[in-house]
C-alpha positions as CSV (number, residue, x, y, z in Angstrom):
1,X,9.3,-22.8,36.6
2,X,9.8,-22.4,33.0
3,X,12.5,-19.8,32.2
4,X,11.6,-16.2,30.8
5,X,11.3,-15.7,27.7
6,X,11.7,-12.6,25.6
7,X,11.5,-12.4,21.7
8,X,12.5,-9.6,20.6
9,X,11.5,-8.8,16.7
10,X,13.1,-6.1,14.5
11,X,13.1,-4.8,10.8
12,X,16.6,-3.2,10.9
13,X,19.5,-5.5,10.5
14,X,20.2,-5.8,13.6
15,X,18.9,-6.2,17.2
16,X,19.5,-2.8,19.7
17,X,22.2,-3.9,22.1
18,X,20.5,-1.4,24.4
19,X,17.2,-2.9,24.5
20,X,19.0,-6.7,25.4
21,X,20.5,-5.0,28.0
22,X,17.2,-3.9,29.5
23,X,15.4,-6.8,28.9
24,X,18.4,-9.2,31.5
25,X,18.3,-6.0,33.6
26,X,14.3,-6.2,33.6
27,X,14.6,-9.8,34.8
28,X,14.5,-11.9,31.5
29,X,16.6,-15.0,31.9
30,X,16.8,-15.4,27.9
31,X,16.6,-12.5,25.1
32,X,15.8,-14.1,21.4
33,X,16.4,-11.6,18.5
34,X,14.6,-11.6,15.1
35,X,16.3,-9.4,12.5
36,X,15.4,-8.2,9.1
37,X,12.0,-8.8,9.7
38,X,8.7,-7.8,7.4
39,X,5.1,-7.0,8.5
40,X,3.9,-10.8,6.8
41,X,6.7,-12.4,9.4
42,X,5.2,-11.4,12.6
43,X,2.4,-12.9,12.6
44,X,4.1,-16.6,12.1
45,X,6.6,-15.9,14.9
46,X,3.9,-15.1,17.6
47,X,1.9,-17.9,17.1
48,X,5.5,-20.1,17.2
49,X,6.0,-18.4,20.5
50,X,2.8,-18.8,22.1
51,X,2.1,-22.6,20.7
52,X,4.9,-23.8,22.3
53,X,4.4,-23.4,25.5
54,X,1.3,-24.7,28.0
55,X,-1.1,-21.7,29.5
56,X,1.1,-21.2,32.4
57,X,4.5,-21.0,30.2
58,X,2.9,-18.7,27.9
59,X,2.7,-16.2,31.3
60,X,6.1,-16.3,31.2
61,X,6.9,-14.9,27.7
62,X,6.6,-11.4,25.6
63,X,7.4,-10.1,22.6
64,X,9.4,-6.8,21.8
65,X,8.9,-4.9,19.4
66,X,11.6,-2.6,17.6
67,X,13.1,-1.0,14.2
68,X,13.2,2.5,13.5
69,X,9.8,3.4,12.2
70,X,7.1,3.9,14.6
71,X,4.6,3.1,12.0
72,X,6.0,-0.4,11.2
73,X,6.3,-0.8,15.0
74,X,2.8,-0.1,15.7
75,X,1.4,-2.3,12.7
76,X,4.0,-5.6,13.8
77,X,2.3,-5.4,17.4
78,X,-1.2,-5.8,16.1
79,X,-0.5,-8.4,13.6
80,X,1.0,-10.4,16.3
81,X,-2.0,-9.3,18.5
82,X,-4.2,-10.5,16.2
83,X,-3.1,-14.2,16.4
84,X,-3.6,-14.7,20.1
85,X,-6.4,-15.6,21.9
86,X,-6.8,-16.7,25.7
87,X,-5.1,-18.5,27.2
88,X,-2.4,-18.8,24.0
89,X,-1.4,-14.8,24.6
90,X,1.4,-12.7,25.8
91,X,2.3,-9.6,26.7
92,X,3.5,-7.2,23.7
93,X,5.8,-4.2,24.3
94,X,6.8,-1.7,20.9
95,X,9.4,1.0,21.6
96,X,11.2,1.0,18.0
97,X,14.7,2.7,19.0
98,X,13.6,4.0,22.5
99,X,11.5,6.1,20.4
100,X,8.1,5.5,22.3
101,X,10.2,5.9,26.1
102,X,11.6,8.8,24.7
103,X,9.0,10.5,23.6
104,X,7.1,9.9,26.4
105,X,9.6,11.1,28.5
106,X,10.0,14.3,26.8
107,X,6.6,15.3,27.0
108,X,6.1,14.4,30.9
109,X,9.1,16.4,31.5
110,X,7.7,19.1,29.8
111,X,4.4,18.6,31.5
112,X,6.0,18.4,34.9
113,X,8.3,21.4,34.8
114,X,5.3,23.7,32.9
115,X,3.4,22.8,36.2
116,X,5.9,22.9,38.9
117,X,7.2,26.4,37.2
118,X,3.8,28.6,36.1
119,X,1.1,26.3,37.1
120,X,-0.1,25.3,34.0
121,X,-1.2,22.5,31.9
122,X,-0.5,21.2,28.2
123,X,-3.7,21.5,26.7
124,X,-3.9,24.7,24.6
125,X,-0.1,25.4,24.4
126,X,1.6,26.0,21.3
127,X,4.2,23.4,21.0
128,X,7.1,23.4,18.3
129,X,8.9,20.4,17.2
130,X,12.5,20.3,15.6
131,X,13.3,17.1,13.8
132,X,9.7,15.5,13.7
133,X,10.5,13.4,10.7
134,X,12.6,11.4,13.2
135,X,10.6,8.8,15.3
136,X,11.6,10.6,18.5
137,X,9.8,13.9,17.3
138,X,7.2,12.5,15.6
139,X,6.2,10.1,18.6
140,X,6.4,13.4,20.8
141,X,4.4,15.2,18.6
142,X,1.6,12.7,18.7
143,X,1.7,12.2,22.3
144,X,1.6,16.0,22.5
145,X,-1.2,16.5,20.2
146,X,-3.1,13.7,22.0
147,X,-3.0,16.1,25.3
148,X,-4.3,19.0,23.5
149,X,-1.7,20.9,22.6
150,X,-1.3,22.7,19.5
151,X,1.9,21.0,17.5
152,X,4.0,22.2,14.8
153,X,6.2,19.9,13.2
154,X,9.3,22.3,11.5
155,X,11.1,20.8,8.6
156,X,14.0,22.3,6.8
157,X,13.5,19.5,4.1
158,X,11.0,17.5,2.9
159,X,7.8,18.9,3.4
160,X,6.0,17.1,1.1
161,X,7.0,13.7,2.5
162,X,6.3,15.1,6.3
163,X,3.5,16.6,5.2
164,X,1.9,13.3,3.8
165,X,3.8,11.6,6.9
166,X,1.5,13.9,10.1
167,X,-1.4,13.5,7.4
168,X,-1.8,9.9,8.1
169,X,-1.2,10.6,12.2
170,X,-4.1,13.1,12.2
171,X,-5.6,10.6,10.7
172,X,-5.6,7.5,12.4
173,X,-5.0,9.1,16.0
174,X,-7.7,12.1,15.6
175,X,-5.2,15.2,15.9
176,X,-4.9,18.2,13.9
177,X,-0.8,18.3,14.1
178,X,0.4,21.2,11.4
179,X,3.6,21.2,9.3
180,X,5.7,24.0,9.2
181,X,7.8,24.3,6.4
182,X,11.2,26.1,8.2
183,X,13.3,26.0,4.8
184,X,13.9,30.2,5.4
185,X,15.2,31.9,8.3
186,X,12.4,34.2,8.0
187,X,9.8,31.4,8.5
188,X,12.0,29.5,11.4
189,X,11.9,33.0,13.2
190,X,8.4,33.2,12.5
191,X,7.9,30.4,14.8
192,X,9.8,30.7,17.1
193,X,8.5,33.8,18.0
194,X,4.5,31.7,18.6
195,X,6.3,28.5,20.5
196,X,5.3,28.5,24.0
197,X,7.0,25.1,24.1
198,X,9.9,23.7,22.0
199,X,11.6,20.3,21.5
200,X,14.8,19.5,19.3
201,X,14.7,16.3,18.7
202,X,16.5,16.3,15.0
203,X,19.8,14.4,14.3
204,X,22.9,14.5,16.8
205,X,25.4,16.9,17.0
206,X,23.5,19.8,14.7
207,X,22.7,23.0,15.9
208,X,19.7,24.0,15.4
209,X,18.6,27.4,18.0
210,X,21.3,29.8,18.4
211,X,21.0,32.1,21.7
212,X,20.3,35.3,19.7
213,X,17.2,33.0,17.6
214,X,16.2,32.4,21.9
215,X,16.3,36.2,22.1
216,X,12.9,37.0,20.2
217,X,11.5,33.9,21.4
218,X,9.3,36.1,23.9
219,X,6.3,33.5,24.8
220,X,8.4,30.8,25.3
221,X,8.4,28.6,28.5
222,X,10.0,25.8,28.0
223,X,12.2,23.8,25.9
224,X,14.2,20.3,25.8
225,X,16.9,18.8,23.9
226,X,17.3,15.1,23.0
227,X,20.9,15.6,21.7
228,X,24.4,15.0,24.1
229,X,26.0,14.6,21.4
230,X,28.4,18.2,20.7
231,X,26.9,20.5,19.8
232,X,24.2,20.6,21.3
233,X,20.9,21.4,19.5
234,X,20.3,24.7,22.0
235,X,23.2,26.6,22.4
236,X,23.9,26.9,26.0
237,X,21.4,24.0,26.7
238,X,23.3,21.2,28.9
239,X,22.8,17.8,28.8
240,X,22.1,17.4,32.6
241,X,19.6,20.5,32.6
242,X,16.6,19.6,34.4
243,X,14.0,22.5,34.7
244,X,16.5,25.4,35.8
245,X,16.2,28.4,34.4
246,X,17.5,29.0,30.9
247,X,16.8,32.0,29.0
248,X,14.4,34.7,30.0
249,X,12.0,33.2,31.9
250,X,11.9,29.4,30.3
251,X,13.0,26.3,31.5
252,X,15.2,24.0,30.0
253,X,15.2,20.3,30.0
254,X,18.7,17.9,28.7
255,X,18.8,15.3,27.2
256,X,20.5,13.3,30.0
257,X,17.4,14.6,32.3
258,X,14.9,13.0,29.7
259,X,17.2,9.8,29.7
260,X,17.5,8.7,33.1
261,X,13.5,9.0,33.0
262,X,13.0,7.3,29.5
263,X,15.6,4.5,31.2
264,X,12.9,3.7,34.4
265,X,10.0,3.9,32.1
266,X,11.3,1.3,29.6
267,X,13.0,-0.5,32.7
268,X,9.3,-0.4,34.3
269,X,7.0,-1.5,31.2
270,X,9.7,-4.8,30.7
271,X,9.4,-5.7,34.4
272,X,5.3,-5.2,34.0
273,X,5.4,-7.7,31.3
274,X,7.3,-9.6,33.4
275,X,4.9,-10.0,36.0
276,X,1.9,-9.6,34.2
277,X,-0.8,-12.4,34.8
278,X,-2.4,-11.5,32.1
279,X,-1.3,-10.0,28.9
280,X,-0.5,-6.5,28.7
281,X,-0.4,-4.4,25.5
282,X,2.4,-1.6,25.8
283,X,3.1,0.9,23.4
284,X,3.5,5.1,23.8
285,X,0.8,5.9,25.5
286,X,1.5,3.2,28.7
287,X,5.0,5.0,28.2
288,X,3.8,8.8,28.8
289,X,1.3,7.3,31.5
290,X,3.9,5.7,33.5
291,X,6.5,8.3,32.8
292,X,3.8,11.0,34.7
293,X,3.5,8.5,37.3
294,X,7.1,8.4,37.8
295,X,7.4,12.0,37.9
296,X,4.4,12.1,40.4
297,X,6.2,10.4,43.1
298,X,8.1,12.0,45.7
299,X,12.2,11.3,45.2
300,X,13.6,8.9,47.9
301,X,15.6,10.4,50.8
């Protein structure tokens, strides 16, 4: 049997040591970075990969898709889409930074604690995003907006370039996410006060919530933090919070709860590759599907 093969293509300089670890731990017996890459490369490099190899060696290949922006990531996987046909296809996987996993795992999370805790759904819920020029928040908010939620997207710079940024994501994914422009205390409280839901997911080690801001935060019901790094985004929040109780009557979700699950949900798409007979197309919406699944089953005992 041909060994497995997994190419992994990136336009940052270089390759995320954490997704080679996951793609040996998945099962691959060979990992092949491609760095510095632009959108006009991709296309070339799938059709190496998939040319080279007879129907049945093809099976045994994928491509990975990474970087930072969650744009870029998106457009790479369709131009290497684009050049396959059966049987010269693979599987395709984009998760640029963990972003897509992440995110994913974030709003399942949410969605399985809002449940478990009040018995209630996404759709409708006011949702409030810290850090959504990031590709964690802005994958969250899309995912988020895509179960009918209603998302604001709080900046404290740049408006005009997030603005133009959720602009295009309304766009293209047929949401109506709104930008909140969270330059003045006044207008952070403002919101605040509205959120149902909340999720920091801005740079590590910034505070951005202090507990008396949590104080006049009276509809809220949830709320989850991305950042272990000191301090944390929430004050109070810990890492390893996983829908206790936090403030009032919310729940609170860390960001080593929404790891471990972003872990088996990146863990699980690389394996389903893996074993795919045919080619499977993987991007944030397989994520938050199979993150809900893995929250849906029962813990071993």
């Amino acid at each position: 049997m041909k060994p497995s093969i997994l190419h992994l293509m990136t336009a940052a300089k270089n390759a995320s040591p954490f997704d080679v670890n996951m793609a040996f731990d998945a099962g691959f017996d060979k990992v092949m970075p491609y760095t510095n890459l632009a959108l006009a490369d991709v296309a070339g490099l799938a059709q190496d990969a998939i040319f080279s190899r007879s129907p049945s060696g093809v099976k045994r290949e994928a491509l990975f898709i990474g970087g930072r922006d969650i744009d870029l990531a998106i457009a790479m996987m369709d131009a290497a889409k684009n050049t396959m046909f059966e049987p010269f296809a693979c599987s395709i996987f984009a998760d640029p930074s963990g972003a897509f996993t992440t995110a994913a795992a974030i709003v399942a999370k949410m969605e399985f604690h809002l449940e478990k805790q009040f018995k209630q759904g996404l759709a409708g819920k006011t949702l409030c995003i810290l850090g959504g020029n990031g590709p964690v928040g802005g994958c969250a908010a899309i995912i988020a907006a895509q179960q009918g939620m209603q998302v604001q997207l709080l900046t404290h710079k740049a408006v005009a370039e997030l603005s133009e940024k959720v602009g295009r994501w309304n766009s293209q994914y047929q949401v109506a996410m709104q930008v909140v422009d969270g330059t003045t205390e006044q207008a952070r409280q403002q919101v605040l006060e509205q959120a149902e839901l909340m999720v920091c997911a801005a740079s590590a080690g910034v505070r951005l919530i202090s507990q008396a801001q949590l104080q006049s935060a009276k509809n809220l019901k949830g709320l989850a933090d991305v950042n272990a790094v000191p301090p944390t985004a929430v004050e109070g929040l810990g890492s390893d919070q996983d829908g206790q109780i936090f403030t009032a009557k919310a729940f609170a979700v860390g960001a080593l709860a929404i790891g471990q699950l972003k872990y088996q949900t990146q863990l699980q798409l690389l394996q389903r590759m893996l074993m795919a007979d045919k080619p499977v197309y993987l991007e944030f919406g397989a994520a938050y599907r199979l993150a809900r699944d893995i929250l849906s089953k029962p813990l071993p005992t």
